[in-house]
C-alpha positions in Angstrom: 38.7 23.7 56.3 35.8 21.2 55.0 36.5 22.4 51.1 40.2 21.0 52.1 39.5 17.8 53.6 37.1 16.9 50.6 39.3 17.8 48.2 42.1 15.4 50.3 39.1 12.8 50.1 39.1 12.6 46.5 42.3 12.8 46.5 43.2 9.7 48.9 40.3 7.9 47.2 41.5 8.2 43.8 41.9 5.1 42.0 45.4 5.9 41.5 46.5 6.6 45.0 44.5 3.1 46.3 46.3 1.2 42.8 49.4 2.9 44.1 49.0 2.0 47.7 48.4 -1.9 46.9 51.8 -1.9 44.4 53.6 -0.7 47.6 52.7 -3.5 49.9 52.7 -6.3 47.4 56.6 -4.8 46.4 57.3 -5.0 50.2 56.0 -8.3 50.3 58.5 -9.2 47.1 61.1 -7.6 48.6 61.0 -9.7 51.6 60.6 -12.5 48.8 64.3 -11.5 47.1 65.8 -10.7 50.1 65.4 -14.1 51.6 66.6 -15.6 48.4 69.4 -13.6 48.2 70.4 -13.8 52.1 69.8 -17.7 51.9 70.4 -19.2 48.6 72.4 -17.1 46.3 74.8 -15.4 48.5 75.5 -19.2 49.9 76.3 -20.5 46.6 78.3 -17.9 45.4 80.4 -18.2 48.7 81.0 -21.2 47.5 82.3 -20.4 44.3 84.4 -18.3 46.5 86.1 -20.9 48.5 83.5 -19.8 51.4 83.8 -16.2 51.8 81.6 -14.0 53.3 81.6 -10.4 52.0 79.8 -9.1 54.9 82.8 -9.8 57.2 85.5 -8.8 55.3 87.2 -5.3 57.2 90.0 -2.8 56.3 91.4 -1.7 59.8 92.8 1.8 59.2 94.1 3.4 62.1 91.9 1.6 64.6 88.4 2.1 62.5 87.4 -0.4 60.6 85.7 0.1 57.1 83.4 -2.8 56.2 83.6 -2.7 52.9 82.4 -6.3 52.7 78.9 -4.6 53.7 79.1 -2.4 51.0 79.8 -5.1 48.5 77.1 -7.8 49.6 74.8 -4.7 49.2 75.7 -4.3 45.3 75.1 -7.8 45.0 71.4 -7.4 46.7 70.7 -4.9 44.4 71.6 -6.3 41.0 70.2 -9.5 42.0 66.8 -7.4 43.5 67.1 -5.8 39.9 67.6 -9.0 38.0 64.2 -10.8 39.8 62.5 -7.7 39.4 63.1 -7.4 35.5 62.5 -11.4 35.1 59.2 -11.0 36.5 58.3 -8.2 34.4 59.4 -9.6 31.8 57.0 -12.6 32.6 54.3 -10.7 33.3 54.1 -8.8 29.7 54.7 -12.1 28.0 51.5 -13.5 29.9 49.8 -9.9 28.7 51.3 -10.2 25.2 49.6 -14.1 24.9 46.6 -13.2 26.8 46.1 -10.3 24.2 46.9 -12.2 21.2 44.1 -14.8 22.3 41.4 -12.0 22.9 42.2 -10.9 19.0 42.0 -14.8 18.1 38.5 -14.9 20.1 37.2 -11.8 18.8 37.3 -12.7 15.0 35.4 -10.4 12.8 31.8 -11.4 12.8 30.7 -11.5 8.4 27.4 -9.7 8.2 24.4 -12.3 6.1 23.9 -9.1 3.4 28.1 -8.9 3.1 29.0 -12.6 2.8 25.6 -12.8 0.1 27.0 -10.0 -1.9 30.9 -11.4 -1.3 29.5 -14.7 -3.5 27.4 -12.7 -6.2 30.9 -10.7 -6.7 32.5 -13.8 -6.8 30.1 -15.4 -9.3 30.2 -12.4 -11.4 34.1 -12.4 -11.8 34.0 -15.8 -13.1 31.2 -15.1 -15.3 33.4 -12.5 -17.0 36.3 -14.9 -17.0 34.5 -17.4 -18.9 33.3 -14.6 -21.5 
């Protein structure tokens, strides 16, 4: 029983588990972010468009049940809107890693050696020496 819970130790404590954890709560946290925008502004606005309709009201009544298809559709919406913030930010994310990258390379220009750059001019020198002859 102690071999198991040390191998569950290393296991919980793995840097991928704890990287995996925190990307769970922070999505949550997003989630509530889109949802609210969704619920608040975009579904609003698109009632408007609409002339005011709210697709989480609208009902077939078949036979005395209803089917709230209206639920269904606002739920569609959620997701491709949910879909579309999530692959905006991504895609603003790997822009900011792209630039962020492409400055490193800037910063980390290749440093000439004394001995290289000397020996850089005496093959320069000698090229126009035989030029000249």
């Amino acid at each position: 029983m102690k071999k198991f819970w040390e191998e569950f130790k290393v296991f919980a404590l793995k840097g991928n588990v704890l990287d995996l954890a925190v990307a769970v709560v922070i999505g949550t946290a997003f989630s509530a972010i889109v949802n609210s925008l969704v619920a608040n502004i975009i579904t609003p606005l698109v009632g408007i468009l609409f002339n005011g309709v709210d697709f989480k009201n609208e009902v077939w009544l078949i036979r005395g049940v209803e089917i709230q298809y209206g639920v269904f559709i606002q739920s569609v919406f959620d997701f491709f809107v949910i879909a579309l913030s999530i692959f905006i930010f991504i895609r603003l994310l790997a822009r900011l890693k792209r630039k962020k990258k492409v400055e490193e390379v800037k910063e980390e220009a290749p440093k000439i050696d004394p001995q290289e750059k000397l020996l850089t001019e005496i093959r320069d020198l000698l090229l126009e020496q035989n030029k000249k002859m």
